[in-house]
N, C-alpha and C positions, 0 to 999 in steps of 0.2 A: 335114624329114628325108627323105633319099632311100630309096626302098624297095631292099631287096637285089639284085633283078635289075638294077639302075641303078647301083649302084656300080664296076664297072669301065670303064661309059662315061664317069662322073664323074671316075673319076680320070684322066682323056685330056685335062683341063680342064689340067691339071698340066703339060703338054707344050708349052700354048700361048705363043710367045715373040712380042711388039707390036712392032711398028716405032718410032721417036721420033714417028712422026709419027702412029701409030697413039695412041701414049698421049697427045699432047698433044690429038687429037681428043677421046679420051675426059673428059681433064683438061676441057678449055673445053664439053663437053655436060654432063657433072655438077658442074662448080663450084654451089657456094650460090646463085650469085648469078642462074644461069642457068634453075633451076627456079623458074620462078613457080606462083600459083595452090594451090589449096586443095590439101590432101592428100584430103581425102574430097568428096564432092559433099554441101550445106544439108542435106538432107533426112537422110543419113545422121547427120549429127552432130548431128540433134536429135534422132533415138534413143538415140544415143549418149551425150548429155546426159542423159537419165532414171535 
């Protein structure tokens, strides 16, 4: 949750317009298939496990 003094820098977010080329960068670095690897590092999810 954004604190109040943060909210009208946040909504500046709203303005911003990508290029095609901008969103298919974005598209091909977050597809499913592009993030590998654990979401947590061993050690945290055998706390996590408990």
């Amino acid at each position: 949750m954004s604190r109040p003094e943060r909210v009208e820098e946040n909504l500046q977010a709203l303005a911003i317009s990508l290029t095609a080329d901008e969103l298919a960068t974005q598209d091909s670095a977050f597809a499913p298939d592009a993030i590998i690897g654990d979401r947590y590092p061993a050690m945290v999810m055998k706390l996590a496990a408990r």
